[in-house]
C-alpha positions in Angstrom: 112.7 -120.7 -0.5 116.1 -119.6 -1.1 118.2 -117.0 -2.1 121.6 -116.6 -4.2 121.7 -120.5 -3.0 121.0 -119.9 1.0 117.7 -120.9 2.4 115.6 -117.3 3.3 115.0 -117.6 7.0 111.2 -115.9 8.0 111.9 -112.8 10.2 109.7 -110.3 11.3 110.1 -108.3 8.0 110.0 -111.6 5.4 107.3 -114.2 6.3 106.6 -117.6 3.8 103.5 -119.8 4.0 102.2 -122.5 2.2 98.3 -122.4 0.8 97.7 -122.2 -2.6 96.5 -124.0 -5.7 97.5 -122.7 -9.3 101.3 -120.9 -10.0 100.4 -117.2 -9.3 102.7 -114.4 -9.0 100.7 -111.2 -7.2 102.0 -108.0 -6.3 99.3 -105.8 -4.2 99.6 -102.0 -4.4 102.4 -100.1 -2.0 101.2 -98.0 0.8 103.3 -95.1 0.1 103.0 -95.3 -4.3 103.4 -98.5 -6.8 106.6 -99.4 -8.2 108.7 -97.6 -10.7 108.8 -100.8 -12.7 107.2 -104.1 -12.7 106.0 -107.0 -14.7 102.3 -107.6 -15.4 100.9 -108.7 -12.0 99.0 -112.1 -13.2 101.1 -114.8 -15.8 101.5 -118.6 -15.8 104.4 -119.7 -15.9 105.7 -123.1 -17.7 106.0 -125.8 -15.6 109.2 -127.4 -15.2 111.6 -124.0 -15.9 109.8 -120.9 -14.9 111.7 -117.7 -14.0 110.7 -113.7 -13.7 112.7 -110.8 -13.0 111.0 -108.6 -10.8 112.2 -104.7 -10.0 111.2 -103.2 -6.5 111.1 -99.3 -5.5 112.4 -99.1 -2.2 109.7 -99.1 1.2 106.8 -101.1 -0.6 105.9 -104.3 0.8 106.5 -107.2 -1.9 104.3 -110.2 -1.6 105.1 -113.6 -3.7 102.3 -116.4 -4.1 103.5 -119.2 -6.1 100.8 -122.3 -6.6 102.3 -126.1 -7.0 100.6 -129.0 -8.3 100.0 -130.6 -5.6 97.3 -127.7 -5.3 99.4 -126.2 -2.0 99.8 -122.5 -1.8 103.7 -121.3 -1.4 104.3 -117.7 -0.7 106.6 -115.1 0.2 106.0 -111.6 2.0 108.6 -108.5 2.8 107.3 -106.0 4.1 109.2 -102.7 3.3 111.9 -103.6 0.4 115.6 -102.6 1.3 118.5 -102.3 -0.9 119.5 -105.3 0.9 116.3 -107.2 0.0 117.6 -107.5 -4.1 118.7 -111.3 -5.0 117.8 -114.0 -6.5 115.9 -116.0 -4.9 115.0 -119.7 -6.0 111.4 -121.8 -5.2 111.8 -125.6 -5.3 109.1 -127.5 -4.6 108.7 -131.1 -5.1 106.7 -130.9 -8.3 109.2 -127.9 -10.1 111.6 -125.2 -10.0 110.6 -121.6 -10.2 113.6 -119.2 -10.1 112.4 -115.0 -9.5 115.2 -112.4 -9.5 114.4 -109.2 -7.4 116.5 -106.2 -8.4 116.4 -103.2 -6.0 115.4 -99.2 -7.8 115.3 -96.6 -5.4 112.2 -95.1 -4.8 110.8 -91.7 -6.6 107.6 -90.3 -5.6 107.2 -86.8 -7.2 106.6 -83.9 -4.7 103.4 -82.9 -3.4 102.2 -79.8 -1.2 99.8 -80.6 1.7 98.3 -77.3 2.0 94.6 -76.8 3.1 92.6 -75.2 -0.1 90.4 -71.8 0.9 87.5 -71.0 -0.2 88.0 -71.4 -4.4 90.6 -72.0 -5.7 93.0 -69.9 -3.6 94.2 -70.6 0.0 93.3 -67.4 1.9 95.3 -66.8 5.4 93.9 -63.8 7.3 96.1 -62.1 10.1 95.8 -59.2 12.5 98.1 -56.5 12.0 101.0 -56.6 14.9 100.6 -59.9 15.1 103.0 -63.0 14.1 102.2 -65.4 11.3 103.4 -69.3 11.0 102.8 -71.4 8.4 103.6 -74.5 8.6 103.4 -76.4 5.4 104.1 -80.2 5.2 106.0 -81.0 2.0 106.8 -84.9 0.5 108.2 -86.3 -2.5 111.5 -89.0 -3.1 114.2 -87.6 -3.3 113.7 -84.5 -0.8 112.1 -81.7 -3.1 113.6 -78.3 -3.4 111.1 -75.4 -1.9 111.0 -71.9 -2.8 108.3 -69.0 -1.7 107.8 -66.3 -4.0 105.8 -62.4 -3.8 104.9 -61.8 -7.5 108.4 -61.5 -9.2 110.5 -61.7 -5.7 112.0 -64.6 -3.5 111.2 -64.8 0.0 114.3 -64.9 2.1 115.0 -68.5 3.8 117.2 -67.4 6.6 116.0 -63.5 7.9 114.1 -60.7 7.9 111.0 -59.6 8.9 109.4 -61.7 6.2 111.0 -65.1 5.9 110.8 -68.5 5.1 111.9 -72.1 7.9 112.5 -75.1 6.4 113.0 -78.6 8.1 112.4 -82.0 6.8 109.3 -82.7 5.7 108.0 -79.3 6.8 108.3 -75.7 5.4 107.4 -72.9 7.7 106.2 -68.9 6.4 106.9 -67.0 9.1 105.9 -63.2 9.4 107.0 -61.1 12.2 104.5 -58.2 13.3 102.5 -58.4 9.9 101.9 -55.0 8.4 99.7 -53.8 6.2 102.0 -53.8 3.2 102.8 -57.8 3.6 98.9 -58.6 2.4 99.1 -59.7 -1.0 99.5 -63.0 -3.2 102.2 -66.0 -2.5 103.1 -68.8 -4.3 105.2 -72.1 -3.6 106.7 -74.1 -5.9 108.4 -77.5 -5.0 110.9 -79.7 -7.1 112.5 -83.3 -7.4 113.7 -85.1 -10.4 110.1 -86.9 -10.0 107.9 -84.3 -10.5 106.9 -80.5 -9.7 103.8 -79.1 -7.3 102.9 -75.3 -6.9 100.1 -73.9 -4.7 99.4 -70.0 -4.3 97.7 -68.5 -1.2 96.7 -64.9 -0.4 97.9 -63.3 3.1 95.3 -60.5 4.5 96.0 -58.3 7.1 93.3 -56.9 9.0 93.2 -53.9 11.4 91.3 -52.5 13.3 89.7 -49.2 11.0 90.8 -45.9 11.1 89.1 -43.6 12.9 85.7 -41.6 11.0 86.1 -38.3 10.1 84.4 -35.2 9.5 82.8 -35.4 12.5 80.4 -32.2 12.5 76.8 -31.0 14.0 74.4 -30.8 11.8 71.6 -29.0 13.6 70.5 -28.2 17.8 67.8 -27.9 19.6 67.0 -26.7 23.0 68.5 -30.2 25.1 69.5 -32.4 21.7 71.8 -32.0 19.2 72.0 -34.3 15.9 75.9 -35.3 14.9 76.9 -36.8 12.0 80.6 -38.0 10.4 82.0 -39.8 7.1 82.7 -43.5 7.6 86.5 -44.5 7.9 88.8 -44.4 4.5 89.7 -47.5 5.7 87.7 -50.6 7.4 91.1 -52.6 8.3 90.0 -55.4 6.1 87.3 -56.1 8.0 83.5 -54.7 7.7 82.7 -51.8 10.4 80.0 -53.2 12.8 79.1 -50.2 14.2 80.4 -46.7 15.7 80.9 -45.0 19.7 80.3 -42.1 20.5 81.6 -39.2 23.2 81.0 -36.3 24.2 82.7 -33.7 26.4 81.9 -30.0 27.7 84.4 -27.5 25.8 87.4 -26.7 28.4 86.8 -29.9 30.3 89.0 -33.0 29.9 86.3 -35.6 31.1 84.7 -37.2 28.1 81.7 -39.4 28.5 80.5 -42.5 26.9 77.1 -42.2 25.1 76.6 -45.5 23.7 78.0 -48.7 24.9 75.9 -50.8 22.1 77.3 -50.7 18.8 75.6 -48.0 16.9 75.2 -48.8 12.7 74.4 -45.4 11.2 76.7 -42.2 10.8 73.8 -39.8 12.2 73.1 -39.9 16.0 71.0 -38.0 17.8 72.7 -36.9 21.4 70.1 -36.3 24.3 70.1 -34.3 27.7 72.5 -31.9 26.9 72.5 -28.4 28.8 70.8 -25.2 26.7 73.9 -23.0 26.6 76.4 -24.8 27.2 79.4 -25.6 24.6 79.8 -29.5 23.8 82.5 -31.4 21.6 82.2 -34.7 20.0 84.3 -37.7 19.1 83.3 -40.7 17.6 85.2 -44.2 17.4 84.7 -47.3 15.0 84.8 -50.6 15.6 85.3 -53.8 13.5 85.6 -57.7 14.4 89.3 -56.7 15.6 88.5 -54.2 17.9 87.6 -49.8 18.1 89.9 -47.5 16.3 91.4 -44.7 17.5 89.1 -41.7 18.4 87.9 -38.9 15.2 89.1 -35.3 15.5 87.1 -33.4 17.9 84.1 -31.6 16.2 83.9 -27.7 16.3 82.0 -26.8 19.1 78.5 -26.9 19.4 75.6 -25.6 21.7 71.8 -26.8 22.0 69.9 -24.1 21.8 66.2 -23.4 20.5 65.1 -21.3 17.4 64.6 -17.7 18.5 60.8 -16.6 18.4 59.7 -14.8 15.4 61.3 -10.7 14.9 58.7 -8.3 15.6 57.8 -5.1 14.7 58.1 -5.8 10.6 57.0 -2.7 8.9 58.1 -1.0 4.7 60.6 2.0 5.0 60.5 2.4 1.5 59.8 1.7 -2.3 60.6 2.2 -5.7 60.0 0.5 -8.6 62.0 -2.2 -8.3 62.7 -2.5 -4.4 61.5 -2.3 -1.1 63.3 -1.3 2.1 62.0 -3.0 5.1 62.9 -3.2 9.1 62.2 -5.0 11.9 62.9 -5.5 15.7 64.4 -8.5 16.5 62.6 -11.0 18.5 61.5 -10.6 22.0 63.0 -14.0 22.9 66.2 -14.9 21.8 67.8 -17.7 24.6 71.6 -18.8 24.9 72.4 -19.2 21.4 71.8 -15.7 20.0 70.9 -14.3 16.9 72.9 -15.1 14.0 71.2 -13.1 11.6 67.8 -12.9 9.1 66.3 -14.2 6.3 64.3 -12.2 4.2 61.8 -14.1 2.0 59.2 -12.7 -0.6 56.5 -13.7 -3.4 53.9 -12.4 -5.6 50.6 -11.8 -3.8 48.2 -15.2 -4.4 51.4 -17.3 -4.3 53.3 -19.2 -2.1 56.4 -20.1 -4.0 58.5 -18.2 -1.2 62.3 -16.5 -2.7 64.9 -15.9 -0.3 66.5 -12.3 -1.1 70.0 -12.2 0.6 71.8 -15.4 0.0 73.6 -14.8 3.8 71.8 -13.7 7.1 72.0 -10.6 7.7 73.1 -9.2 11.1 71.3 -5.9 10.9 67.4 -5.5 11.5 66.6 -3.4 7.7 67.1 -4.7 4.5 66.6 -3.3 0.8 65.2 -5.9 -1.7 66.1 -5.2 -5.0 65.2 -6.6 -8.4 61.2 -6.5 -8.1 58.9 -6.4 -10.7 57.4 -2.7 -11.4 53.4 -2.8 -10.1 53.1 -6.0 -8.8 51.8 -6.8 -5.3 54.4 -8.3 -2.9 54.2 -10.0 0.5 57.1 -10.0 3.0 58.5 -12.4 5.9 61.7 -12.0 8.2 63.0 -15.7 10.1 65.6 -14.9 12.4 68.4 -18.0 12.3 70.7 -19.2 14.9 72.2 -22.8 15.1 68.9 -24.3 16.0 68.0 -23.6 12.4 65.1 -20.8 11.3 62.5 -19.0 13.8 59.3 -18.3 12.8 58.6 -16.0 10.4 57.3 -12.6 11.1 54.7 -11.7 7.7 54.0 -8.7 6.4 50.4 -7.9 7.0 49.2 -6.5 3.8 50.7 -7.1 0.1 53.0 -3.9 -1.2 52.7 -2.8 -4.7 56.0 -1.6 -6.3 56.0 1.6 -7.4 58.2 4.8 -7.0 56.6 7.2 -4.4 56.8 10.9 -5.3 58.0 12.7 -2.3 58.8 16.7 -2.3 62.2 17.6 -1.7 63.9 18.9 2.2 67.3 19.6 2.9 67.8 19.0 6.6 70.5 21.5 8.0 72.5 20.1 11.2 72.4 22.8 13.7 76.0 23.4 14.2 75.6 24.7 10.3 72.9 26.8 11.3 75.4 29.9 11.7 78.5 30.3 10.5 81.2 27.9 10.0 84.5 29.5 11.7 87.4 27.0 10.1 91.6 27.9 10.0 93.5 28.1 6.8 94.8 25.1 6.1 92.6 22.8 8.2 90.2 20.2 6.6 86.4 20.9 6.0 83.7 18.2 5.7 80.2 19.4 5.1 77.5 16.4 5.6 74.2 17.8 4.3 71.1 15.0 4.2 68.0 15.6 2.1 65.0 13.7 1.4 62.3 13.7 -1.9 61.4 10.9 -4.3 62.7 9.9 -6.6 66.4 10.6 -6.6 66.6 14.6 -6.4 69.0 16.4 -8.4 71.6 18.3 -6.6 73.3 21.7 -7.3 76.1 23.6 -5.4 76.2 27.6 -5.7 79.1 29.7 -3.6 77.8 33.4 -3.3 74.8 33.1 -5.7 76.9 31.2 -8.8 77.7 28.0 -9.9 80.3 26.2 -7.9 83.1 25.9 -10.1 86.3 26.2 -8.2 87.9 22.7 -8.5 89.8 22.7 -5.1 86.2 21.9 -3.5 84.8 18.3 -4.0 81.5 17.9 -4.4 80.1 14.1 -3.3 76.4 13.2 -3.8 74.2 10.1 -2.5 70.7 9.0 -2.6 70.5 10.7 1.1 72.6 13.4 1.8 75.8 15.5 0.2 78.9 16.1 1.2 81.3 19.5 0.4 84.8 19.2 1.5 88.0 20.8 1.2 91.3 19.6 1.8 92.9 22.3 2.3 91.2 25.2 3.1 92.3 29.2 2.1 91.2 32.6 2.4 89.3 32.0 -0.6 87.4 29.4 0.2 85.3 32.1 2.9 81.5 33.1 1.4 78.3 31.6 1.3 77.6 28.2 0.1 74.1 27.1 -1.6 72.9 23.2 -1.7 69.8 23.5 -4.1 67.3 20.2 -4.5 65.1 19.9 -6.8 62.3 17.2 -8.0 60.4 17.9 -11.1 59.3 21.3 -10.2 59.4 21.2 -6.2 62.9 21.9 -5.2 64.2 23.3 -1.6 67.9 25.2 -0.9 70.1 25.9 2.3 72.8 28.0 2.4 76.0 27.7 4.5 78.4 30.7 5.4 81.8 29.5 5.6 84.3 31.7 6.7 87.8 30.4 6.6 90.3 32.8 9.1 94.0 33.4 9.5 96.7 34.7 12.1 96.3 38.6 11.6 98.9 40.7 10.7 100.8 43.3 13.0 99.8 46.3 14.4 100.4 49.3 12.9 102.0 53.2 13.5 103.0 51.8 17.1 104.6 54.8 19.0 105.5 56.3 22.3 102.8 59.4 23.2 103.6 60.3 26.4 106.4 59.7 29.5 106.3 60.7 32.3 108.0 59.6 36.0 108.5 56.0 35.4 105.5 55.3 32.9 105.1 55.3 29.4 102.0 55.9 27.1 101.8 54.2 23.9 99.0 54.0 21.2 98.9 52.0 17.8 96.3 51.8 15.3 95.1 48.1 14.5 96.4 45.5 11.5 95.5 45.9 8.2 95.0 42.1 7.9 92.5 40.8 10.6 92.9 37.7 9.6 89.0 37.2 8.2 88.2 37.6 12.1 87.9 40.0 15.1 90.8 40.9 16.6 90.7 39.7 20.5 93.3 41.6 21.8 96.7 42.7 21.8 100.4 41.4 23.5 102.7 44.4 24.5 106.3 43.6 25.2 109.3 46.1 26.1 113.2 46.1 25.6 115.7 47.8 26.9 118.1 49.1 24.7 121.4 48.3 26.4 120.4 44.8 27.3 118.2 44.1 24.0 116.1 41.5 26.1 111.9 41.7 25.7 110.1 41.1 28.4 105.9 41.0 28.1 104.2 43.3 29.8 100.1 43.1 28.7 98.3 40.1 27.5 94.9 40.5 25.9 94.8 44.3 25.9 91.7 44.9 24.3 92.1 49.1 23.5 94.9 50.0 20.8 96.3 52.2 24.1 98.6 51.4 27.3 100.3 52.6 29.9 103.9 50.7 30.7 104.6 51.4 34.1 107.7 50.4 36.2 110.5 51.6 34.3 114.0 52.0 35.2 115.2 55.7 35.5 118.3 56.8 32.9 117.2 53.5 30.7 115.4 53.6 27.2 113.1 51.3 26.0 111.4 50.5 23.1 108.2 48.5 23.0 106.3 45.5 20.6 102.7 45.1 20.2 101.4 41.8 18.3 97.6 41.3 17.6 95.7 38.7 18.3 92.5 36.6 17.1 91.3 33.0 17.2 94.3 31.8 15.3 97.0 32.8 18.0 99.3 35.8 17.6 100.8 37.7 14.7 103.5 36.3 12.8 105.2 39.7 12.9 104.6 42.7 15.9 103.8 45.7 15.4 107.6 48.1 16.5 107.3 51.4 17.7 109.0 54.2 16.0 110.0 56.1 18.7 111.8 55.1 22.4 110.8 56.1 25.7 113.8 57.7 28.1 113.5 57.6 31.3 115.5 60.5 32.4 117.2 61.2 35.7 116.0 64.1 37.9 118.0 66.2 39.7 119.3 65.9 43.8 116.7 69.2 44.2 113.1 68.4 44.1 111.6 71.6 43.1 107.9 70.7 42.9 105.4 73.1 41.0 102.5 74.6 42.5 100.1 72.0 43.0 96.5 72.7 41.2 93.7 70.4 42.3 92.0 69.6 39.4 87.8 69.3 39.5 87.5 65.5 38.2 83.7 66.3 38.6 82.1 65.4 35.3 79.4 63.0 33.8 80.5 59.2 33.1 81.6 58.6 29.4 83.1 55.0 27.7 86.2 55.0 26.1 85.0 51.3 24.2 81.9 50.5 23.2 80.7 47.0 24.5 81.4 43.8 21.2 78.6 41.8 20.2 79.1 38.1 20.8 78.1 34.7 20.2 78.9 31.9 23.0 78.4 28.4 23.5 76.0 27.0 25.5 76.7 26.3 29.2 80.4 28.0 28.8 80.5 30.6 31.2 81.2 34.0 29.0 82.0 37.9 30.3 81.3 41.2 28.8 83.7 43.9 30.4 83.5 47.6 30.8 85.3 50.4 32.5 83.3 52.5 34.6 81.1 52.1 37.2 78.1 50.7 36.0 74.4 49.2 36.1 74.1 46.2 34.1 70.3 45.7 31.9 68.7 42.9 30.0 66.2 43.8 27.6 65.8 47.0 29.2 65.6 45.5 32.7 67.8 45.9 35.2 69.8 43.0 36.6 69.5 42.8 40.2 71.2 40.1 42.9 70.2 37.0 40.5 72.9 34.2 41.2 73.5 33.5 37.5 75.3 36.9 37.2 78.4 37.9 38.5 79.4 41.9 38.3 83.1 42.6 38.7 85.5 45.6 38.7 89.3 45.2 38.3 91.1 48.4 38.1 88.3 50.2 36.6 87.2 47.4 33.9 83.7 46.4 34.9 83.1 42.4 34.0 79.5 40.7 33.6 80.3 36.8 33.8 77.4 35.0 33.6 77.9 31.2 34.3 76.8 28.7 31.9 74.2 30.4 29.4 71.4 29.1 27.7 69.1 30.0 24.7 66.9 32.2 27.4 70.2 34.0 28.4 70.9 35.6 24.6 69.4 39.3 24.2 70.6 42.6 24.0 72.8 43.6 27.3 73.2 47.5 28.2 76.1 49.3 30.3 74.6 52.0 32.1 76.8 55.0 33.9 75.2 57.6 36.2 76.3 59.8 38.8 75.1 63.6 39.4 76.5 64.8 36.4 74.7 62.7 33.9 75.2 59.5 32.6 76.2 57.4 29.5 75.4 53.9 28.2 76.9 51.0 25.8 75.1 48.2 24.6 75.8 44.6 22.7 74.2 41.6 21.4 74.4 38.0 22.9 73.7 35.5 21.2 73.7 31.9 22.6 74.2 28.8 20.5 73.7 25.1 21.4 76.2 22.9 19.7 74.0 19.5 19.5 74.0 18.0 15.9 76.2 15.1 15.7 74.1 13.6 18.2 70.8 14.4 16.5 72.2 13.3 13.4 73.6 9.9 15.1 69.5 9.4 16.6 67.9 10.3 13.5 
């Protein structure tokens, strides 16, 4: 065997042997791919002159059989073709020639991916978020095929970033550093060589573990239990929930406690020996085939309690023909969690299609329910509801028929309106009046027997009671005020005396009667204007009239009469006299029209003849005694001047504790400490001595000032 003239020598890449029989040229397939080009692998050649011109891709083992006719087998073996292997090369034998020319063609394999196909026809790669992805992909081809990764529309980056792509020979890497949740999606990889063209897409998923459930809430208690429930996570993290954890904590503690180390499946679970009264939160956690999300929000706080027994006590306060007023007690036990209000529930007698009448509980213990049908027979039941859900119900005991009651008309008069209502001018008056009578009475105002027209009173009216009131109240206003009811032809009236009162006005025809020594007499007459009220007393103050300065010198001086002592000889002074009544003192005093001089006496005392004169004659008062009306248990006076025996109802009062007799420069006091109703009457002022005697007499009348609270208990 030879070639380009120069025997082949056998090495340990070309081998020749002699076997065969016939002239045979064979070429077996490559390990790698078959040639780019090559004859027909069986001919016969002519004997004698036989030639072929073979072309080789480069790496493929090349085998040669050639057959002679002396039925020997001649062949030739290289194993992996070179560039260096291309030649001609020349068989002679002893029977012919055979001439083959092998011409070298470097190899071209198109490019294929080696990538391991998912389930389908899409590779799936599933990675856990945080984590790093690698994916090595093993690329061939001849020559060395181009790789590029793409996401949709955009090229991976070969060199950096978070998201990149690693390329050495043979190999291409996707790499991924701390996958997030925004890297799952579709990729695709396409490869190139003048030979050919592969592509392969795969999907990257990024799992999580889920979000944490929300909503966690309670949904109802009892008396050591309490049933939670929550929505499932928005989001699963790619993988299905297995199963949720639950804790649970006391409110204002920081300790939470583990109630379930099993997986639960369902979104309701029951939580056991809990505390009655005691304040609990929740949490619950999910958990995948990652691992347990991060905890829920904390529930609102919840307590286990039990449902309250049933309210007692249910009775009808009223009807009409189309409701009924009912009340109740509440329930006689009522534990930890309280009452949060009541149901009221009714239906037509014979049925038992229950309606609930108030769409929210209702925290007090009466109720009105409205919209009934006129004659039919009702039946009533009260639950009382906390967070344990609904007591038992408390049921009327007999069916009501709805129908208006007739019921005569009463005004009820609160006490303090009883007598007369004493009010200032310009204060506010507000006149409650309640009345009863079925159905809704009509109501009429009179003021001293007429209609009440005067606009500056308002007039407000209700089912129960009505209300007169004045903003502003005036003079005017005073007289007697008429609230008439009437039903059909029953009807009942009250009347209320309202006497509106002023600051009085000043004294009048002050002057100077009498001085003498260092005293001064002076009398006045009272005011014109008492103000709508008795006059209490008067203030008298003096001036002199060099200095112009006033100075008081009586304070609640009853008698319209004085006597100004201590005055300063060679001065002259004119006096001031204001009245007074509940309101306060006058606006204006009263001046007197004279002065009183104190005149200077001379260095020679010449006093007259002195002239006893006989005092000696029977007792007579200068003021008769004022009827009054006091409060009850304020301690009240009546005064007088001479000495005196006090009476009650024509009996004389004798050393009883209650009453105290005083005399203070002649004016004789009766205080008698805190009165009651049995202390009212007619008190007399009795003088005596051996002359004769003389007697004054007044009215008390006690009153007890009581009604708001009887109003409030009623």
């Amino acid at each position: 065997m030879f070639k380009d003239g120069v025997e082949v020598q056998p090495s340990q890449r070309i081998k020749i042997s002699h076997i065969g029989s016939s002239l045979r040229l064979f070429f077996p397939a490559v390990s790698h791919s078959s040639p780019a080009e090559c004859f027909p692998q069986d001919f016969d050649p002519v004997w004698g002159q036989t030639s072929a011109r073979l072309a080789l891709s480069g790496g493929c083992r090349f085998t040669l059989i050639l057959f002679s006719l002396s039925s020997r087998t001649h062949k030739l073996t290289i194993d992996d073709v070179k560039p260096g292997d291309a030649g001609d090369y020349t068989f002679v034998p002893t029977d012919t020639l055979s001439q083959i020319k092998i011409d070298y063609k470097p190899r071209q394999d198109p490019p294929k991916i080696h990538l391991d196909t998912g389930s389908g026809n899409r590779n799936s790669i599933t990675v856990v978020a945080g984590n790093k992805l690698r994916l090595d992909v093993e690329i061939s081809g001849e020559p060395e095929p181009t790789v590029v990764w793409k996401r949709g529309e955009q090229e991976v980056s070969e060199t950096e970033g978070r998201v990149r792509v690693e390329k050495r020979k043979g190999l291409c890497s996707f790499v991924i550093d701390t996958a997030e949740k925004s890297d799952e999606g579709p990729y695709a990889i396409t490869v190139n060589n003048p030979a050919g063209e592969d592509h392969a897409e795969l999907f990257v998923k990024v799992v999580d573990v889920p979000e944490p459930p929300e909503n966690v809430r309670c949904t109802s208690v009892g008396e050591d239990f309490a049933v939670i429930t929550w929505d499932v996570p928005p989001y699963d993290g790619g993988v299905p929930v297995k199963g949720y954890l639950m804790e649970r904590k006391k409110v204002g503690s920081s300790r939470w406690t583990r109630l379930n180390f099993d997986v639960f499946e369902s979104t309701t679970y029951e939580a056991k020996k809990m505390i009655d009264g005691v304040l609990y939160e929740m949490r619950v956690f999910a958990v995948n085939g990652i691992g347990i999300s991060e905890p829920s929000s904390t529930s609102k706080p919840f307590m286990p309690i039990a449902p309250t027994s049933e309210p007692t006590r249910l009775q009808v306060d009223d009807v009409t023909d189309s409701t009924c007023a009912l009340k109740w007690r509440q329930p006689e036990k009522i534990g930890a969690g309280g009452i949060q209000g009541y149901i009221i529930e009714y239906c037509v007698e014979g049925s038992d299609q229950w309606v609930q009448a108030n769409e929210a509980p209702v925290e007090k213990t009466q109720y009105r329910v409205k919209g009934l049908p006129v004659g039919e027979k009702m039946l009533f039941r009260v639950v009382a509801v906390n967070l344990a859900g609904r007591s038992p119900p408390a049921v009327l005991g007999q069916a009501v028929t709805i129908r208006e009651i007739v019921e005569s008309p009463k005004i009820r008069v609160p006490r303090h309106l009883r007598s007369k209502l004493i009010t200032r001018v310009g204060e506010k008056v507000n006149i409650v009046i309640p009345f009863q009578g079925k159905p809704r009475p009509i109501v009429t105002w009179f003021k001293d027997g007429k209609p009440l027209e005067d606009r500056s009173v308002g007039i407000r009216t209700s089912e129960v009671d009505s209300i007169l009131f004045i903003r502003t109240s005036e003079r005017a206003h005073s007289g007697i005020y008429t609230l008439h009811v009437q039903i059909e032809n029953m009807s009942d009236s009250a009347d209320i005396h309202i006497q509106v009162v002023d600051k009085p006005g000043p004294p009048v025809a002050v002057q100077v009667t009498d001085v003498w020594g260092f005293n001064a007499a002076l009398e006045w007459k009272p005011p014109k204007d008492d103000g709508n009220c008795e006059i209490l007393g008067y203030t008298v103050q003096k001036a002199d009239m060099k200095t112009k300065e006033w100075f008081t010198v009586y304070e609640h001086n009853r008698r319209p009469s004085c006597t100004v002592s201590d005055l300063v000889m060679g001065n002259q002074y004119s006096f001031r006299i204001y009245s007074e009544n509940i309101c306060g003192l006058s606006e204006e005093p009263g001046v007197s029209k004279n002065t009183a001089v104190i005149s200077k006496s001379g260095l020679d005392f010449n006093p007259r003849p002195f002239k006893e004169m006989d005092m000696s004659h029977s007792p007579k008062f200068t003021a008769p005694l004022v009827d009054r009306t006091v409060v009850a248990g304020y301690t009240t006076a009546i005064s007088c001047a001479p000495k005196i025996v006090w009476m009650k109802n024509n009996m004389i009062i004798g050393e009883d504790p209650k009453f105290l007799m005083q005399n203070n420069q002649g004016v004789l006091t009766l205080r008698i400490r805190k009165p009651s109703l049995f202390d009212g009457g007619r008190y007399v002022c009795r003088a005596i001595n051996d002359l004769g005697q003389d007697e004054v007499e007044c009215k008390l009348e006690v009153r007890v000032v009581q009604e708001k609270e009887e109003v409030k208990a009623k």
